[in-house]
BAVODREN-820643 format. One record per atom (N, C-alpha, C, CB): residue in one letter; x, y, z. Coordinates in steps of 0.2 Angstrom, whole numbers, padded with zeros to 4 digits, always signed. Each point is the difference from the previous one (the first is absolute). Glycine has a CB too. Layout:
N
AXYZ ...
END
This chain:
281
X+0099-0021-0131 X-0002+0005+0005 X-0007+0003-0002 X+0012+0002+0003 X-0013-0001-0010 X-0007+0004+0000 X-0004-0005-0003 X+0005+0012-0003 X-0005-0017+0002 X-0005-0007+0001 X-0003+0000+0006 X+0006-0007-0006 X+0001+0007+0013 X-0005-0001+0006 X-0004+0006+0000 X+0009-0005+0008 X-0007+0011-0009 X-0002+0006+0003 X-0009+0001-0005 X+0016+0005+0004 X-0017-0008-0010 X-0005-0002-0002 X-0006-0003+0003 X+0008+0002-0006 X-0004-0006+0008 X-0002-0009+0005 X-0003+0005+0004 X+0010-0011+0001 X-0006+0015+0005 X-0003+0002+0008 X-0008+0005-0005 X+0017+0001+0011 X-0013+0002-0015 X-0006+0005-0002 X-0006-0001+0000 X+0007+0004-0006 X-0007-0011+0002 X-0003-0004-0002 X-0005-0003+0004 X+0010-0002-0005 X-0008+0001+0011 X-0002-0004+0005 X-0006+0006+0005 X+0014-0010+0000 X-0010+0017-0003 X-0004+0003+0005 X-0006+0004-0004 X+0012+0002+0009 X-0011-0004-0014 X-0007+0001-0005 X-0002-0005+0001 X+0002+0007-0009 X-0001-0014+0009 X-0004-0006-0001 X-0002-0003+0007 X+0006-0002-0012 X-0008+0008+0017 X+0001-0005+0009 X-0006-0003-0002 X+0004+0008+0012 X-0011-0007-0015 X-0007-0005-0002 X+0004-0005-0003 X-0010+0008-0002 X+0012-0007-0002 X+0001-0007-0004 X+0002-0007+0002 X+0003+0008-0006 X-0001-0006+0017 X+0003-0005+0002 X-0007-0005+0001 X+0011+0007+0006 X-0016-0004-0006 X-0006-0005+0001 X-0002-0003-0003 X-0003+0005+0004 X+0004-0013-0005 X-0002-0004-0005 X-0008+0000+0002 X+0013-0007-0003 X-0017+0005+0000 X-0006-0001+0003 X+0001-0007+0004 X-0007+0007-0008 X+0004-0007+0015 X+0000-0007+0003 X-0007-0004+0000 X+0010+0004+0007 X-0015-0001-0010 X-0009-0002+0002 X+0000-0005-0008 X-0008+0016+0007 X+0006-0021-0005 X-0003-0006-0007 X-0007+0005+0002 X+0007-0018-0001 X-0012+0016-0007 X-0005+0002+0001 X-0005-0003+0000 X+0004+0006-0003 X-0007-0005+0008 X-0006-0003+0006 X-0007-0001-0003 X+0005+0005+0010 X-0008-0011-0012 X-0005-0002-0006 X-0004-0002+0006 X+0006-0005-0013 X-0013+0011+0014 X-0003+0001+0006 X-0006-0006-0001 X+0004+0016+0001 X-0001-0023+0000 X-0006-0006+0000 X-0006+0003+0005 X+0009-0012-0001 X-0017+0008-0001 X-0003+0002+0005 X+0000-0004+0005 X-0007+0005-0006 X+0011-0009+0006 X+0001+0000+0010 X+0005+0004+0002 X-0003-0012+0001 X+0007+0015-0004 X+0004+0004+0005 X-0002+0008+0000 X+0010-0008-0001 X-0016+0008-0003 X-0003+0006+0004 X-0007-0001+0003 X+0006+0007-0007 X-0007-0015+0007 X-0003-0002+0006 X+0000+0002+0007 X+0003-0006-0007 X+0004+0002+0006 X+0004+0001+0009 X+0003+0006+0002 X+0004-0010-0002 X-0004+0014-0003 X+0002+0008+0000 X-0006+0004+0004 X+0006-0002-0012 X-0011+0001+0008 X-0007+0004+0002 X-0001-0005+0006 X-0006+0005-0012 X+0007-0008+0016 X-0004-0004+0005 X+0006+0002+0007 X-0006-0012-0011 X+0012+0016+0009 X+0005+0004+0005 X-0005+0005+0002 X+0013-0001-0006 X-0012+0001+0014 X+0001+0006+0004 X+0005+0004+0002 X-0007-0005+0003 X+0007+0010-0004 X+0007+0004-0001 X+0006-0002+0006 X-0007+0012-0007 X+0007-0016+0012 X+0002-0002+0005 X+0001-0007-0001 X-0004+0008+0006 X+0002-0012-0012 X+0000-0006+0002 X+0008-0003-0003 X-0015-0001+0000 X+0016-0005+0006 X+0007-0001-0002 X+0000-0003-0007 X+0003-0002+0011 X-0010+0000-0014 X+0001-0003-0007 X+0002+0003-0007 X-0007-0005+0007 X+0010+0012-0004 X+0003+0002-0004 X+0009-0001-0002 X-0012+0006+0004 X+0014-0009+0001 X+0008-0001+0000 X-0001-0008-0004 X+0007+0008+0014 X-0013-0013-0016 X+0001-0005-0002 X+0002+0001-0007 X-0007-0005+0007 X+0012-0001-0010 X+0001+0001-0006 X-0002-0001-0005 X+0006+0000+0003 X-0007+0001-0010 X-0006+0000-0007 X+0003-0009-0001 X-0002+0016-0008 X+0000-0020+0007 X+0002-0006-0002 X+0000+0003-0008 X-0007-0011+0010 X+0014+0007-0013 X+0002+0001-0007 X+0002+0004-0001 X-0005-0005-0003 X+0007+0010+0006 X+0004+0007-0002 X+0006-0001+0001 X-0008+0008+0003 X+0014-0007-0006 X+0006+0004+0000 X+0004+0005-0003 X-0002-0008+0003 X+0004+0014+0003 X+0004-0003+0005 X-0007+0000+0006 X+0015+0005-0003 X-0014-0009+0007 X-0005-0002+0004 X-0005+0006+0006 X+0009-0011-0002 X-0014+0015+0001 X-0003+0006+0001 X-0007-0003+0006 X+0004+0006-0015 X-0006+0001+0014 X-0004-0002+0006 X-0006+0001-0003 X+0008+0003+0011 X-0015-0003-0007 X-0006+0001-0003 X+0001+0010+0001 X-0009-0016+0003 X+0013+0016-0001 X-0002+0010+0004 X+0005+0001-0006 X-0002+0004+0017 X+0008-0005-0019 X+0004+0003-0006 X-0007-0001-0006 X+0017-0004+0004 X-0020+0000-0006 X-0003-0001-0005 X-0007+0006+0001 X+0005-0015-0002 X-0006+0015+0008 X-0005+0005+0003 X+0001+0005-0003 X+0000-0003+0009 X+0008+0005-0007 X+0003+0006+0000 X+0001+0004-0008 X+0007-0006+0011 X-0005+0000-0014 X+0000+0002-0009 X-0005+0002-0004 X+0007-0008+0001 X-0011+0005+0003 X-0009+0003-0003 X-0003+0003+0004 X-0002-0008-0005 X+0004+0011+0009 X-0005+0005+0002 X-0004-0003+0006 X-0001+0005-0012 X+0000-0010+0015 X-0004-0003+0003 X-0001-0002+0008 X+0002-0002-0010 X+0003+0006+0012 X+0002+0000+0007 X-0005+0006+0003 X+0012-0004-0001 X-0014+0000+0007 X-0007+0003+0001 X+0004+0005+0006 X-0010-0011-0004 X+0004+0018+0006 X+0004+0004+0004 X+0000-0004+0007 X-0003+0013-0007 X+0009-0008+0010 X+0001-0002+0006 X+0005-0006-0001 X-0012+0004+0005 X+0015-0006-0011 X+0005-0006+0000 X+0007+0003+0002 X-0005-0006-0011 X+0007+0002+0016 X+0007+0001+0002 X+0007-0003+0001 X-0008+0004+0003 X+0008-0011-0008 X+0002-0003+0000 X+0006-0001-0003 X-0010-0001+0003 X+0013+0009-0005 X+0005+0003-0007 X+0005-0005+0002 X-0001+0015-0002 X+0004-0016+0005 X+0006-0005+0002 X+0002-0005-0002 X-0003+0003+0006 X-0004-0007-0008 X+0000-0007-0003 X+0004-0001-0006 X-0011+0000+0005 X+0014-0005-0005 X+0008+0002-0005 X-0001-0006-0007 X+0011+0003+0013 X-0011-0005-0017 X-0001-0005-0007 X+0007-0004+0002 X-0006+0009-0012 X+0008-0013+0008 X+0004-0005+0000 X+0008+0003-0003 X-0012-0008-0001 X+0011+0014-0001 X+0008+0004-0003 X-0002+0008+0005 X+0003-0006-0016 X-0007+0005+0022 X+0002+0006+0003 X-0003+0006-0002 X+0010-0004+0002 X-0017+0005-0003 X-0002+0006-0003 X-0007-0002+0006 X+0005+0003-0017 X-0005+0003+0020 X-0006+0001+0003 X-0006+0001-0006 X+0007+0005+0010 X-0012-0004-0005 X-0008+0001-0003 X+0002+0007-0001 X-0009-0008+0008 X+0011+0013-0005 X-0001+0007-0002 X+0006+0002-0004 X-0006+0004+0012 X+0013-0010-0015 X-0001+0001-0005 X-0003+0000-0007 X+0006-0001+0007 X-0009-0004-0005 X-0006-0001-0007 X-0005+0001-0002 X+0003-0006+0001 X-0004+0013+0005 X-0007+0004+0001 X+0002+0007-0003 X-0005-0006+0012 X+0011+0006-0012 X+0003+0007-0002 X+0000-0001-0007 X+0008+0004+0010 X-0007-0009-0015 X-0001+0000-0005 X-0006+0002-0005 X+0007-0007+0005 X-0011+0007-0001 X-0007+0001-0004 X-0003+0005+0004 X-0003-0011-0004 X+0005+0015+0007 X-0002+0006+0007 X-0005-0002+0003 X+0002+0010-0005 X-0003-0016+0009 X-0005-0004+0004 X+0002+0000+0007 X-0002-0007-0009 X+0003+0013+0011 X+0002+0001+0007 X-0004+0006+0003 X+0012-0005-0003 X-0014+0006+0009 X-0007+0004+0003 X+0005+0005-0003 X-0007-0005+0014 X+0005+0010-0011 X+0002+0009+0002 X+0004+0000+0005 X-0010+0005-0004 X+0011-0008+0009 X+0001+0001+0007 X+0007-0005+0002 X-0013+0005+0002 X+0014-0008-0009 X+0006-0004-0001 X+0007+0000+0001 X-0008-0001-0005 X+0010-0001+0009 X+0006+0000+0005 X+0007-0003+0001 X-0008+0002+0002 X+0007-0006-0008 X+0005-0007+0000 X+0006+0000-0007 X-0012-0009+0007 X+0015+0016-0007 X+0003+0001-0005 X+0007-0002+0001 X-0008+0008-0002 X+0010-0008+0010 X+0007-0002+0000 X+0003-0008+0001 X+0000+0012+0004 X-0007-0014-0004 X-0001-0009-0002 X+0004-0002-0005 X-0012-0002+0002 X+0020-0002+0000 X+0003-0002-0006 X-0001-0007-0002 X+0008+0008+0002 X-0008-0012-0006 X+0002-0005-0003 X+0004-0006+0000 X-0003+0008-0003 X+0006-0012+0001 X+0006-0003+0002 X+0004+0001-0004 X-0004-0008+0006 X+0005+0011-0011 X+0007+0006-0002 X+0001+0006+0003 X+0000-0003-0012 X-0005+0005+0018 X+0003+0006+0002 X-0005+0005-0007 X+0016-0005+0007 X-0021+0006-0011 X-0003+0004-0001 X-0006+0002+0004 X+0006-0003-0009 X-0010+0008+0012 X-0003+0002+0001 X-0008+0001-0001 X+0011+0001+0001 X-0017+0001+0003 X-0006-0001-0006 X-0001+0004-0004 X-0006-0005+0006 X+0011+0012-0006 X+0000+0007+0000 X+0005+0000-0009 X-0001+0005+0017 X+0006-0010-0016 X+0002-0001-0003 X-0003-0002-0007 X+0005+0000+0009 X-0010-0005-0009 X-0004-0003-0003 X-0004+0004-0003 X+0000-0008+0007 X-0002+0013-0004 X-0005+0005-0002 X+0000+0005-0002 X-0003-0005+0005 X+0010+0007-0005 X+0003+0004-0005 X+0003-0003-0007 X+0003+0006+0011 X+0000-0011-0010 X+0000-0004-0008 X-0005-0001-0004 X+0007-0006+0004 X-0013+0004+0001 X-0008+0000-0005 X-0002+0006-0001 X-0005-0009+0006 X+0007+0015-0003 X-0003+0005+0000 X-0006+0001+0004 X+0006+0000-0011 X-0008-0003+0017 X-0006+0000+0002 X+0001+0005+0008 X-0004-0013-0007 X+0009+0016+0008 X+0001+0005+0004 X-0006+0005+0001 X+0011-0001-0003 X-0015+0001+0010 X-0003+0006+0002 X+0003+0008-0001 X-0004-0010+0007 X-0001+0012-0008 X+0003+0009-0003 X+0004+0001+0007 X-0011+0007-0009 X+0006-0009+0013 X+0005+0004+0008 X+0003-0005+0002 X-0006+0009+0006 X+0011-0012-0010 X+0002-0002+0005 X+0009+0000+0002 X-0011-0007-0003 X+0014+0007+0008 X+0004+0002+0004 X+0007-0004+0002 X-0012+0007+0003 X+0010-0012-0004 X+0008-0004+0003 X+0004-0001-0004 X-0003-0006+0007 X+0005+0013-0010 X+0005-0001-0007 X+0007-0004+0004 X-0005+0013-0010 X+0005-0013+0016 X+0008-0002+0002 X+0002-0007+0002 X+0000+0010+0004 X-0008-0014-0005 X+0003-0008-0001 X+0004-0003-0005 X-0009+0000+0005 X+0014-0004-0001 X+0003-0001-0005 X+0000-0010-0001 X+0008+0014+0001 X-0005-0015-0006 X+0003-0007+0000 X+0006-0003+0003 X-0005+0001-0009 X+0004-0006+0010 X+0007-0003+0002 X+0007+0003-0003 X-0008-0011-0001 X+0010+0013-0005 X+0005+0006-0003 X+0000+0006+0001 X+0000-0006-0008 X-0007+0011+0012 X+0001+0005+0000 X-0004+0006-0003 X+0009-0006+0002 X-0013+0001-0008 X-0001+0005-0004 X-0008+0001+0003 X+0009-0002-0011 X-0012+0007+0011 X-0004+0002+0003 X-0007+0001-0007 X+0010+0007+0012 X-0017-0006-0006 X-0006+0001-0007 X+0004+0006-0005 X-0013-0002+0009 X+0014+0006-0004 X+0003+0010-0002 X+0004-0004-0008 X+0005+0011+0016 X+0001-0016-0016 X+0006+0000-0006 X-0006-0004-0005 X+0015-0002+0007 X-0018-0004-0004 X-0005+0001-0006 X-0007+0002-0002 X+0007-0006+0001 X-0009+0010+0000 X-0004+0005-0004 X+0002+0006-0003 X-0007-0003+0007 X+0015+0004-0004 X+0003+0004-0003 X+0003-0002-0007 X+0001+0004+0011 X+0000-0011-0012 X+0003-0004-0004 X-0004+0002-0006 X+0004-0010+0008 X-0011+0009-0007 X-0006-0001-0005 X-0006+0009-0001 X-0001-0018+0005 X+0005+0022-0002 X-0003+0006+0001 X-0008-0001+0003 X+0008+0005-0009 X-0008-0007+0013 X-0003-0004+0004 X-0003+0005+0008 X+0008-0012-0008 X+0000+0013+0011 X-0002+0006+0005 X-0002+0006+0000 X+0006-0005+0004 X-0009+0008-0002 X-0005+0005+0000 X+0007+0007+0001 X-0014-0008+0006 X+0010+0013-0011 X+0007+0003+0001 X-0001+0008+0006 X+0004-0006-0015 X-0010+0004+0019 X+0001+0005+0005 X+0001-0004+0008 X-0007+0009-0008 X+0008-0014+0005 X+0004-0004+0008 X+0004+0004+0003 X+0002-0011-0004 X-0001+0008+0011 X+0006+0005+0004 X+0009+0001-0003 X-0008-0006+0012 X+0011+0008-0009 X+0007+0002-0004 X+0003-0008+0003 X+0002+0017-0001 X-0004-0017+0007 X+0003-0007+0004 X-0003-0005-0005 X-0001+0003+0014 X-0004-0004-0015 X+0000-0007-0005 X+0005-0001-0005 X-0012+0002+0001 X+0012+0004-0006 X+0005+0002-0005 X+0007-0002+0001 X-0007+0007-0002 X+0008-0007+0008 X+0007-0003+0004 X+0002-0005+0003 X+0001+0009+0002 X-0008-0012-0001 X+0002-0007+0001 X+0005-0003-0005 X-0009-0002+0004 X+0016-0001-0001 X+0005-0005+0000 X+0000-0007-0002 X+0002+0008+0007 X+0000-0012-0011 X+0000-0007+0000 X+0007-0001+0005 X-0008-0003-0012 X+0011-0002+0010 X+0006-0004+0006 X+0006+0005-0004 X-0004-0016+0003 X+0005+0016-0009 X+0004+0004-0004 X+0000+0007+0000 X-0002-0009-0007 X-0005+0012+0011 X+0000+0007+0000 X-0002+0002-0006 X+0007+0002+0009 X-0011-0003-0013 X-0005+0002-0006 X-0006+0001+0001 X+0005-0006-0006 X-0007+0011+0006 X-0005+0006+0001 X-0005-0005-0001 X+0004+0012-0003 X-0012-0009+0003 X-0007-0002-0005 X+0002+0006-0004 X-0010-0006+0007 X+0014+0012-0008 X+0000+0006-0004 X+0004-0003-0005 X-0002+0009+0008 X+0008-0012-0006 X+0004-0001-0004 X-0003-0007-0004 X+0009+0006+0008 X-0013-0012-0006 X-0002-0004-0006 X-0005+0003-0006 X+0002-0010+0008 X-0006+0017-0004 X-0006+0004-0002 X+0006+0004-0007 X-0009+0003+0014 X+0014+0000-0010 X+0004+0002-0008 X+0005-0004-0005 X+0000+0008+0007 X+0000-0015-0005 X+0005-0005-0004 X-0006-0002-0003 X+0011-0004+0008 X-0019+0003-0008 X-0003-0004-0006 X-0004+0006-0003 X-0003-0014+0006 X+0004+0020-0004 X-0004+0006-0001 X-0006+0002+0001 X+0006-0001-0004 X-0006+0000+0008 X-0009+0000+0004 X+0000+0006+0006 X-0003-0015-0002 X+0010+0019-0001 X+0000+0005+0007 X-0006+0006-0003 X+0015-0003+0005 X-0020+0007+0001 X-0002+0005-0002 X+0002+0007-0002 X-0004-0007+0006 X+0003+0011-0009 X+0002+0005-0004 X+0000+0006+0005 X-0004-0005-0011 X-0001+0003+0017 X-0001+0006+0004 X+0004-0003+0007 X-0013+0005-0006 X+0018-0011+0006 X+0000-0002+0007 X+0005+0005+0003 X-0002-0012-0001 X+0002+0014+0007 X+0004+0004+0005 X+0006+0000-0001 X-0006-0001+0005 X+0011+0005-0004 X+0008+0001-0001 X+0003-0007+0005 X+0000+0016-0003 X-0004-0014+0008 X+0004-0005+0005 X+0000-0005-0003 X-0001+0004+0009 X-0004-0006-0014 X+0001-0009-0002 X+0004+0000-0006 X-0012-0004+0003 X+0013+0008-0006 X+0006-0002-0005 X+0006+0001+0005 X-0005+0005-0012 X+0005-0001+0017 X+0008-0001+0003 X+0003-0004+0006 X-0001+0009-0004 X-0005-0014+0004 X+0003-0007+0003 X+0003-0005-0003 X-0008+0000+0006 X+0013+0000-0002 X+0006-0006-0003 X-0001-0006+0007 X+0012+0010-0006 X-0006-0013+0002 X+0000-0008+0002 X+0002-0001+0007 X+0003-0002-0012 X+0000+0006+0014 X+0004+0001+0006 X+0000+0008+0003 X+0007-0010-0005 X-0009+0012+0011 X-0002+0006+0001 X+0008+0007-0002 X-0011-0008+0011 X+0015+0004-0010 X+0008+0004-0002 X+0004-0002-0008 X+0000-0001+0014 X-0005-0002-0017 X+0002-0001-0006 X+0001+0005-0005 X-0004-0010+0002 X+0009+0006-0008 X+0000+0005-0005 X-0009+0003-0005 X+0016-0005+0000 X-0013+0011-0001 X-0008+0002-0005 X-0003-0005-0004 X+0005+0010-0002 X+0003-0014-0002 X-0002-0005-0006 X-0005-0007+0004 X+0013+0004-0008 X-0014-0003+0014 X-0005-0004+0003 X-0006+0002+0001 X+0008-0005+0004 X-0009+0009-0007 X-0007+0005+0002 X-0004-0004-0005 X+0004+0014+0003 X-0011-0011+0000 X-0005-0002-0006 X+0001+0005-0006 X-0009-0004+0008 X+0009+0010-0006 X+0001+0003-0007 X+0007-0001-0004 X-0009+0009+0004 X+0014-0013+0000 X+0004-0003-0005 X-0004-0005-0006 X+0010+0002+0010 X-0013-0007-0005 X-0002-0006-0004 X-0003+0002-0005 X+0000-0006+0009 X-0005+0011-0008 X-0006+0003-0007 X+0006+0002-0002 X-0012+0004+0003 X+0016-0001-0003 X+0005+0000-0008 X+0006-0005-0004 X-0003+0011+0003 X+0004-0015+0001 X+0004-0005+0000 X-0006-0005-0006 X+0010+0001+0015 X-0018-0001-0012 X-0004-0005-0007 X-0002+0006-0003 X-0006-0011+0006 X+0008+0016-0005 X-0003+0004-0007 X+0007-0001-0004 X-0010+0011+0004 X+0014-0010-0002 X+0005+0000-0005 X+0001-0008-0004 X+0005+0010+0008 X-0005-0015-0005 X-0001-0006-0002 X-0006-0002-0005 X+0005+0000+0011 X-0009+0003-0010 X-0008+0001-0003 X-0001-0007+0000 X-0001+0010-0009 X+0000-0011+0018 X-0003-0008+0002 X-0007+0001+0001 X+0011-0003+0007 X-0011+0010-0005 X-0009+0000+0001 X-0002+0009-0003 X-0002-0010+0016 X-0003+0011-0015 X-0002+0006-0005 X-0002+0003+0006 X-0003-0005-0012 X+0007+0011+0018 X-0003+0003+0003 X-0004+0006-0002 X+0007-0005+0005 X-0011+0010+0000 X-0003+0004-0001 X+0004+0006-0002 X-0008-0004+0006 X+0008+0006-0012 X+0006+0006+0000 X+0002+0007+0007 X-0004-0003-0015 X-0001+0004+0017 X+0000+0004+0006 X+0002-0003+0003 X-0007+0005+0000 X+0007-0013+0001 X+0002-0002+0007 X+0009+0000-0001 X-0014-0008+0005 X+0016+0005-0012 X+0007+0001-0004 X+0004+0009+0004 X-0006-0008-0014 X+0001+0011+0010 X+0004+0006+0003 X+0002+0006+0008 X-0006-0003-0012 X+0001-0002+0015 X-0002+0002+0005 X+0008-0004+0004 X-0017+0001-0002 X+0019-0008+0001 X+0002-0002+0003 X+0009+0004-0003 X-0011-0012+0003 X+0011+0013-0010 X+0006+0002-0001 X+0002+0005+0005 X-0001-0002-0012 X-0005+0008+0014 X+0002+0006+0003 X+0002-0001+0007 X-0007+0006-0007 X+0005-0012+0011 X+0000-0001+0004 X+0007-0003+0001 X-0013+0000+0000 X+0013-0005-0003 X+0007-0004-0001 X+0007+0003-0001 X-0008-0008-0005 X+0007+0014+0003 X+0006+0005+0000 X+0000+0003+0004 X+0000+0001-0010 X-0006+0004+0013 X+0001+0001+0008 X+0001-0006+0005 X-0008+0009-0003 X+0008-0013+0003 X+0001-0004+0006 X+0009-0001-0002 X-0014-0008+0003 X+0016+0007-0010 X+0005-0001-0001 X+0006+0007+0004 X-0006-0009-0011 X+0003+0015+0009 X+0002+0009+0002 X+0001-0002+0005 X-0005+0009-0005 X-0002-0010+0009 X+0003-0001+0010 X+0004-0005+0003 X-0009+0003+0002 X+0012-0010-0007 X+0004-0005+0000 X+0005+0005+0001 X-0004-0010-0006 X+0007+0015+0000 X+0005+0002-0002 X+0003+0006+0009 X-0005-0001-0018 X-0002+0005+0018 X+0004+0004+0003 X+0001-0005+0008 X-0005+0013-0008 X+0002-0017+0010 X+0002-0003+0006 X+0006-0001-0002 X-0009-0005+0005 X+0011-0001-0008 X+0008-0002-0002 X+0004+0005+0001 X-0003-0007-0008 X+0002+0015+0006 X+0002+0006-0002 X+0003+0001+0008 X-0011+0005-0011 X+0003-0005+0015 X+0001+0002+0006 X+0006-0003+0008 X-0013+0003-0007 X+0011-0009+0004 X+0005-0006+0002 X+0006-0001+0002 X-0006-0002-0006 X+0005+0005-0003 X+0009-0001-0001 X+0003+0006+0003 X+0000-0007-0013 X-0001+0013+0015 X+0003+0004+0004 X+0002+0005-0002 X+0001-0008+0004 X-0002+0009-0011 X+0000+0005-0004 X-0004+0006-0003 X+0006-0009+0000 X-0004+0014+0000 X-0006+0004-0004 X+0000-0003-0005 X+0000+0011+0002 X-0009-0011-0004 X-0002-0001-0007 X+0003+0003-0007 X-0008-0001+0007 X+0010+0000-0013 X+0001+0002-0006 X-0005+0006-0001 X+0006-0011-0004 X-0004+0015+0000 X-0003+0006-0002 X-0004-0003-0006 X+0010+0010+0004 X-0007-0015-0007 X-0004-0002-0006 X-0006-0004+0001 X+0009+0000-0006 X-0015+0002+0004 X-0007-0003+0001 X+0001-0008-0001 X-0006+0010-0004 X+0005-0015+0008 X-0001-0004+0000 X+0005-0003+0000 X-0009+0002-0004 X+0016-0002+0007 X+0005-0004+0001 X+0000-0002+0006 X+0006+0006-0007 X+0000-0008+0009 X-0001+0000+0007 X+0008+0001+0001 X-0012-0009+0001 X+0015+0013+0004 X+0005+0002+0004 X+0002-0008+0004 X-0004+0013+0001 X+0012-0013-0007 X+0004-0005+0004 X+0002+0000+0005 X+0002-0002-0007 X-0002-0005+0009 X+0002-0003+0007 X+0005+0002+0003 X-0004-0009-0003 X+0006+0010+0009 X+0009+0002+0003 X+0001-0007-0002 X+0001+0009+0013 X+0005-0009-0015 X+0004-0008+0000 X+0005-0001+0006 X+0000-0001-0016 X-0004-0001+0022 X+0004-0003+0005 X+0006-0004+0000 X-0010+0001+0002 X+0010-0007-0005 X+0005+0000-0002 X+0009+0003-0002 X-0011-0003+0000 X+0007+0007-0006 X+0005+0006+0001 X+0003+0004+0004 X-0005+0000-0006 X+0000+0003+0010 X-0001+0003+0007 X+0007-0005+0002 X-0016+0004+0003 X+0015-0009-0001 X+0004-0004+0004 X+0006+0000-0003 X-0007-0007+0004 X+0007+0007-0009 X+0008-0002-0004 X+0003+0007+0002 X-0004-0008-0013 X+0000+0014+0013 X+0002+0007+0000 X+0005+0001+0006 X-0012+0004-0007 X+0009-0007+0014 X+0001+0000+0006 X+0004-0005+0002 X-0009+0004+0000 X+0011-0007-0004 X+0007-0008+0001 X+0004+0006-0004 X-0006-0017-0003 X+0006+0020-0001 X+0006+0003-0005 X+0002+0005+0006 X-0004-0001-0014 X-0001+0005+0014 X+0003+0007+0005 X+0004-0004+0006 X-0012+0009-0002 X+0009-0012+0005 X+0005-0004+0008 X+0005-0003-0003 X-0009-0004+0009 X+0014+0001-0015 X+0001-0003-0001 X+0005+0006-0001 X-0007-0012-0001 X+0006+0019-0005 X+0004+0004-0001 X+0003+0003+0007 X-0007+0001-0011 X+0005+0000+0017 X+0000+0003+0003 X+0005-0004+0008 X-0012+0004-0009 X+0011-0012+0007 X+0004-0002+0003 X+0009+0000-0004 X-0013-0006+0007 X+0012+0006-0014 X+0005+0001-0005 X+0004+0005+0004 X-0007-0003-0011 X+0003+0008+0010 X+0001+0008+0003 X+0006+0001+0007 X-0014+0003-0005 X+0011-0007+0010 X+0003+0000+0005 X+0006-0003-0001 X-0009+0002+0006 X+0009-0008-0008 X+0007-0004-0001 X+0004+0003-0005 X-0005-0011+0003 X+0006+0015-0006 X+0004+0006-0003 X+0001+0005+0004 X-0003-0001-0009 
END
């Protein structure tokens, strides 16, 4: 059990790691920057493929890797022979205008260009579609959060993006420890599930790896989450408290047991049973 539970951990520190590189490296002959410089940013001669390249590329991916696409190129689409667009391979080297648009362009595994460019690290400062995700769910927000990577005055909504499993970007931000020291209460107290227990909180998680000493968090953000994590646990206590139908205990921090229904019943079968006894005497 704690092999898997390493494994998943594992996996949600290492989402980059899934990217093997797919780009061979392009030995820029002068005829193909020949044919390169001799493109008009319209011209269809850009979707032809490089004779001798594999996997098989176009002249605009080789464009793309060097810088060489001329403005006004619109041609991001154009896919290589394993499914990587041009504006994947433009995001690699930050070779993409300002006014660049084609982030949610995926691949044929289902990664994204946004994806791409968060693994390189070539993300624009402003930029904004932390909720694209992959094929599995996991969105830009889980990995930049993975690599402390997202900015940490994003919206609280970002922070709560969900993968399929309902794991936060807060929550992989606290599992590899790359959570901020100053982030907002509400981001430690998202859980997995909007009705779940505490121990699914983020500020559970920050101490389930501090305790582990899997990653080395900020000690503020350690402490921050203990206080929090025990208050969310208090207001578990007194709901249950309230629930169950009972006054609260007088003692701090208990909680007032349940009526036992059950019992109740058993109590109520005895009485009628005494009762019909009674008469038949």
């Amino acid at each position: 059990m704690k092999t898997k539970r390493r494994r998943r951990r594992g996996d949600r520190r290492g989402l980059t790691s899934r990217f093997a590189d797919p780009f061979a490296s392009v030995n820029m002959k002068p005829e193909i920057l020949e044919h390169i410089m001799g493109l008009s940013a319209d011209s269809p001669g850009w979707g032809e493929p490089v004779d001798g390249l594999i996997p098989i590329i176009t002249y605009a991916h080789v464009a793309a890797k060097r810088g060489l696409l001329p403005e006004g190129f619109d041609q991001w689409d154009l896919k290589t022979s394993t499914g990587e667009s041009v504006a994947h391979y433009a995001v690699l080297e930050t070779c993409f205008p300002n006014d660049f648009k084609h982030w949610a362009l995926k691949n044929d595994h289902g990664f994204s260009v946004a994806h791409f460019a968060v693994n390189a690290k070539t993300l624009p400062k402003d930029f904004e579609h932390w909720d694209i995700t992959n094929d599995t769910g996991v969105s830009i927000a889980h990995m930049a959060a993975a690599t402390g990577d997202l900015p940490p005055d994003v919206p609280i909504r970002v922070w709560a993006l969900r993968d399929k499993n309902g794991w936060t970007a807060a929550h992989v931000a606290a599992d590899s420890g790359h959570l901020p020291p100053d982030v907002p209460d509400e981001v430690l107290r998202l859980r997995q599930v909007a009705d779940d227990s505490p121990d699914s909180s983020v500020a559970a998680t920050v101490l389930v790896a501090d305790e582990k000493k899997t990653v080395q968090a900020h000690p503020r953000v350690v402490e921050r989450a203990k206080a929090i994590h025990e208050e969310m646990l208090g207001e578990q206590a007194a709901g249950e408290a309230e629930s169950g139908g009972g006054p609260e205990s007088d003692v701090p921090g208990t909680v007032a047991p349940r009526k036992d229904s059950s019992a109740s019943r058993k109590s109520k079968r005895t009485s009628s049973s005494a009762r019909r006894r009674g008469k038949k005497v």
